[in-house]
N, CA and C atoms as a LAMMPS dump frame, in Angstrom:
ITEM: TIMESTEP
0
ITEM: NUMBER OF ATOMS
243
ITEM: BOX BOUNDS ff ff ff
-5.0000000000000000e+02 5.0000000000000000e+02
-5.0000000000000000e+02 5.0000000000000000e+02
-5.0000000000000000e+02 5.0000000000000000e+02
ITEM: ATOMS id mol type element x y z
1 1 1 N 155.05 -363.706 -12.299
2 1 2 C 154.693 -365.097 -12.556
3 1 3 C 153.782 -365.173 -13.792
4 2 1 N 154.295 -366.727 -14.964
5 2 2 C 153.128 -366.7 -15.939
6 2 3 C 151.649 -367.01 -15.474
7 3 1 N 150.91 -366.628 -15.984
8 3 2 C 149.383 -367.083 -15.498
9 3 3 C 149.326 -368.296 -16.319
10 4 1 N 147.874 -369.257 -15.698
11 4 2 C 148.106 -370.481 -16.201
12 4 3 C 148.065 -371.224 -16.942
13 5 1 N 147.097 -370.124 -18.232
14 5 2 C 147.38 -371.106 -19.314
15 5 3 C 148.281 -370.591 -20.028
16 6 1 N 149.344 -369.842 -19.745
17 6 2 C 150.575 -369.773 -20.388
18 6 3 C 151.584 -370.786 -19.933
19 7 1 N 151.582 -371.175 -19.105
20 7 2 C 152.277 -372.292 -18.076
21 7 3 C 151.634 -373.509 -18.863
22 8 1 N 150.481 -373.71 -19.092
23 8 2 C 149.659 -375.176 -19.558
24 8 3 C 150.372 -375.481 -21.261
25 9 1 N 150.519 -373.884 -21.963
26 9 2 C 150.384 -374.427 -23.025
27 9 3 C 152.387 -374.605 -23.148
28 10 1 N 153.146 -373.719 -22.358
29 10 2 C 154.435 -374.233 -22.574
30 10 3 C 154.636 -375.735 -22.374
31 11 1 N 153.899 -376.236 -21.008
32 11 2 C 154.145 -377.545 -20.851
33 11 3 C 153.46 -378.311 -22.06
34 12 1 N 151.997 -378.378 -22.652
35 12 2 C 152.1 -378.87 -23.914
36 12 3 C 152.475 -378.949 -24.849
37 13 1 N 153.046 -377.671 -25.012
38 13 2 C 153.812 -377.821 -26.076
39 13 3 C 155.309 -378.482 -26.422
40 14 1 N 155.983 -378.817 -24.773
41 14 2 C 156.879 -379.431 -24.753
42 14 3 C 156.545 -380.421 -24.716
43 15 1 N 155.907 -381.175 -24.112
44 15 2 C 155.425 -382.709 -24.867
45 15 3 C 155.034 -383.007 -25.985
46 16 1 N 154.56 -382.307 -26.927
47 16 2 C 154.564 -382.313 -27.959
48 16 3 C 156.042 -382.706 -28.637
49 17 1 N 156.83 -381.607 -28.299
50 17 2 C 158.225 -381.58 -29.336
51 17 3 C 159.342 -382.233 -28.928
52 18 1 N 158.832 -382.893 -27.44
53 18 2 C 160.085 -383.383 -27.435
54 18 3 C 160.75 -384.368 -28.081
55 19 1 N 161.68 -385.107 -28.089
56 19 2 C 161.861 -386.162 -29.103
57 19 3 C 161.419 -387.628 -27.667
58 20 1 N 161.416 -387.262 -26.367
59 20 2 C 161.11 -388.499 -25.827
60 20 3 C 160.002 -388.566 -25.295
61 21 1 N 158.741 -387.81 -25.736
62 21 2 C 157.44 -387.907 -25.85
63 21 3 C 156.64 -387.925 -27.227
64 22 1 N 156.811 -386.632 -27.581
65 22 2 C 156.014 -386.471 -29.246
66 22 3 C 154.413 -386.734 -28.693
67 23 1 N 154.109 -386.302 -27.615
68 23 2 C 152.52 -386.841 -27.417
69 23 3 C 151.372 -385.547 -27.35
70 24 1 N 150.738 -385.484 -28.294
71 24 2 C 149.47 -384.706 -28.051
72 24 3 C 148.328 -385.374 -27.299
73 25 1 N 148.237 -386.062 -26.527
74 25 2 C 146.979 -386.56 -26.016
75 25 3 C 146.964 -386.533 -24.75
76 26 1 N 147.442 -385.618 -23.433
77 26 2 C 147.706 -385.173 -22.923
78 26 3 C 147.035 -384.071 -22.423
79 27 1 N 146.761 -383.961 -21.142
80 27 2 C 145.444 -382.558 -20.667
81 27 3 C 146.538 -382.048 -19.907
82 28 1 N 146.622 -380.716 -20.058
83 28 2 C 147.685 -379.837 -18.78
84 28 3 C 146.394 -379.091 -17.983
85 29 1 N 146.657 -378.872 -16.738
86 29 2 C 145.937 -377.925 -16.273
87 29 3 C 146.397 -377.654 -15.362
88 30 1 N 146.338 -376.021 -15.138
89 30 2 C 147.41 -375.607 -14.42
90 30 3 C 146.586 -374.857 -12.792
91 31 1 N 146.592 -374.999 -12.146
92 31 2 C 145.904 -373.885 -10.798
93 31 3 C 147.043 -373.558 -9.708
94 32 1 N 147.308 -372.354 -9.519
95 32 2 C 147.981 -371.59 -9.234
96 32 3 C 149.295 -372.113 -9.267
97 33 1 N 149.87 -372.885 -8.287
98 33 2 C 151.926 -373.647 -7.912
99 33 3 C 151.571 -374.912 -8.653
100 34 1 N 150.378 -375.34 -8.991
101 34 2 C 150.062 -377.432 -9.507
102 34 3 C 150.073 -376.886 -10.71
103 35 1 N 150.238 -378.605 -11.087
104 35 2 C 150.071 -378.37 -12.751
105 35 3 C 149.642 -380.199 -12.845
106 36 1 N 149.063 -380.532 -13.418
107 36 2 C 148.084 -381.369 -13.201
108 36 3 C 147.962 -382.211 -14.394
109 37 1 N 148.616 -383.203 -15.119
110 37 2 C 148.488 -384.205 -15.979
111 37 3 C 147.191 -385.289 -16.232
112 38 1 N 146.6 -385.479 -17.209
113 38 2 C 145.377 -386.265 -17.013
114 38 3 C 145.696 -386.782 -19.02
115 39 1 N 145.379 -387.906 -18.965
116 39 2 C 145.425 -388.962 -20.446
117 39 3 C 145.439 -390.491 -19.936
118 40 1 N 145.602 -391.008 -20.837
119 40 2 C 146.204 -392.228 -21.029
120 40 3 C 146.998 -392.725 -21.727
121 41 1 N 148.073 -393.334 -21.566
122 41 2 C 148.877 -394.292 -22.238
123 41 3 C 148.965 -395.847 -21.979
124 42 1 N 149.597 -396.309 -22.751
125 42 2 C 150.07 -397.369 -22.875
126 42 3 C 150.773 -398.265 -21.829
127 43 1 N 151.99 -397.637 -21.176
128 43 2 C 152.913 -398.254 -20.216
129 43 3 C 153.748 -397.185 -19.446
130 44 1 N 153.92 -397.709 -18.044
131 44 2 C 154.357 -396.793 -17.168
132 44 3 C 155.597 -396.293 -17.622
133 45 1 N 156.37 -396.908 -18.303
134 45 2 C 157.679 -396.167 -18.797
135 45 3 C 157.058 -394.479 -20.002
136 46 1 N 156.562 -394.712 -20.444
137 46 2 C 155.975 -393.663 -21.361
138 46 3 C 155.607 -392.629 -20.03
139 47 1 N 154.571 -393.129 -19.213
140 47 2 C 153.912 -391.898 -18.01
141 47 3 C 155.237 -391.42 -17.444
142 48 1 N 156.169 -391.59 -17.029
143 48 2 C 156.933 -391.473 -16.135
144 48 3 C 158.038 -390.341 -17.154
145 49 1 N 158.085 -391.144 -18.746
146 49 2 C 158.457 -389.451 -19.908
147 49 3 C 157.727 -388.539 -19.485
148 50 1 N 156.759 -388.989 -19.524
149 50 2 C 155.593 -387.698 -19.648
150 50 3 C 156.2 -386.888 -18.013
151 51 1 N 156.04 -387.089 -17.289
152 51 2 C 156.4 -386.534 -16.066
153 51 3 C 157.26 -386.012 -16.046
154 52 1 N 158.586 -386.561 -16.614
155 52 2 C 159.617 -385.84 -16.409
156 52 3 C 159.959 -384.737 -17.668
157 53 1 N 159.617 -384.838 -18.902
158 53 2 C 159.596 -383.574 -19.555
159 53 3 C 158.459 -382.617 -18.989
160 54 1 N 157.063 -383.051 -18.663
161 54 2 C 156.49 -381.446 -17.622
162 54 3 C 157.326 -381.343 -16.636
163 55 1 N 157.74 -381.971 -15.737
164 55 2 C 159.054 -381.214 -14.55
165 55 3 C 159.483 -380.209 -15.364
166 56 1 N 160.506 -380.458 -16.162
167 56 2 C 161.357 -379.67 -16.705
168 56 3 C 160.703 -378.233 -17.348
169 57 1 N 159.71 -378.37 -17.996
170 57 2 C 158.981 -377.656 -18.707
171 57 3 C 158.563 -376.612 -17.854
172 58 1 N 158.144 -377.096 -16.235
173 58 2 C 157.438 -376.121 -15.46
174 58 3 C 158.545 -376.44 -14.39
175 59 1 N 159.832 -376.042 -13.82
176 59 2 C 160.2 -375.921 -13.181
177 59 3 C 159.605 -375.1 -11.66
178 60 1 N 159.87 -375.905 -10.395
179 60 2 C 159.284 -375.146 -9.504
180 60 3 C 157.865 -374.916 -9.264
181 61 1 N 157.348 -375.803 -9.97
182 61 2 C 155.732 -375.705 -9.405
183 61 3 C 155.243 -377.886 -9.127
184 62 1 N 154.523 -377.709 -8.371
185 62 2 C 154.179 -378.8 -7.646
186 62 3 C 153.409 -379.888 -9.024
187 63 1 N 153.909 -380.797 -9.449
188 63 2 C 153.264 -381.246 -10.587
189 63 3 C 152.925 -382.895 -10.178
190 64 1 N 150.945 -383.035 -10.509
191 64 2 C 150.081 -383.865 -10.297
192 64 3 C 150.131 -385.006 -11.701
193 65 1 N 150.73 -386.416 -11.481
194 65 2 C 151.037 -386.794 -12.589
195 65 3 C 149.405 -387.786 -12.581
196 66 1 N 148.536 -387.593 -12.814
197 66 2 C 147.146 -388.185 -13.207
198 66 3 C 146.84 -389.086 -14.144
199 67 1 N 147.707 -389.256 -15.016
200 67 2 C 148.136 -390.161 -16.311
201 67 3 C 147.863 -391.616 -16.041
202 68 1 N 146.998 -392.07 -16.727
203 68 2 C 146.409 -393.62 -16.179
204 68 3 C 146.751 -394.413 -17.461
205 69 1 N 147.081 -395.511 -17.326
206 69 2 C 147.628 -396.963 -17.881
207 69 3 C 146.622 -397.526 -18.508
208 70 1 N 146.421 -398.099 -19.589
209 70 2 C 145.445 -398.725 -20.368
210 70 3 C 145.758 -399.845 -21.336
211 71 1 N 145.244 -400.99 -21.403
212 71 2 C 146.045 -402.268 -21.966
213 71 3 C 145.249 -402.019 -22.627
214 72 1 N 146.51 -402.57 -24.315
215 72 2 C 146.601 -402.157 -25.517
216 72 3 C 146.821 -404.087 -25.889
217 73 1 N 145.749 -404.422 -26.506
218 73 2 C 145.651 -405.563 -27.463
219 73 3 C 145.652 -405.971 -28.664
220 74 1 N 146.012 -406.691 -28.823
221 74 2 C 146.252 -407.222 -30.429
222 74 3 C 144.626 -407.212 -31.096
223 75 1 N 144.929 -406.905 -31.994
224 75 2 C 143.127 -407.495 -32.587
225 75 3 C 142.595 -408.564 -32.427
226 76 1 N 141.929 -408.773 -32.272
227 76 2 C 141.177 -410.102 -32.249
228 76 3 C 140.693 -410.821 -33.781
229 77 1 N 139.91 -411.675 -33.677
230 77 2 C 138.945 -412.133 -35.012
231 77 3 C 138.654 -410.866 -35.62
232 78 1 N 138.468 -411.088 -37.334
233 78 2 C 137.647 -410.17 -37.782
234 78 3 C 136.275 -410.756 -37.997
235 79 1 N 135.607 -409.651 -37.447
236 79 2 C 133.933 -409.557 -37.444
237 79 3 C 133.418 -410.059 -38.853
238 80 1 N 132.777 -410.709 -38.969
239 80 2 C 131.841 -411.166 -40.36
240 80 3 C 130.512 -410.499 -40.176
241 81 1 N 129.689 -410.073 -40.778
242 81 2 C 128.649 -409.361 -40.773
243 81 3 C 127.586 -410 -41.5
């Protein structure tokens, strides 16, 4: 079996390259069979990429999708100083 941060960094690195993520902002962490997702994005369709390229990435180990949702707004006024 790989140990875990060989396991952490394959799965980052496949989110990285994939073409239906491309995301570095992304925490892997791996403890022993889990593998454990932690960031934020934008919208649940994006988290749910993210999930399913680590599946793939780490086949066969129990994977914690931790990835939390964060509303993304238009700018507002610009500030005058």
């Amino acid at each position: 079996m790989e140990t875990p941060h060989y396991v952490a960094a394959r799965v980052q690195r496949a989110l990285a390259e994939d073409d239906r993520t491309t995301e570095l902002g992304i925490r892997v962490d791996v403890r022993g069979e889990e593998v454990y997702l932690r960031g934020q994005v934008s919208c649940d369709e994006r988290r749910h990429q993210i999930e399913n390229v680590a599946r793939e990435a780490a086949p066969g180990l129990r994977l914690h999708n931790e990835i939390t949702l964060v509303e993304v707004r238009e700018a507002g006024e610009e500030e005058h100083l």
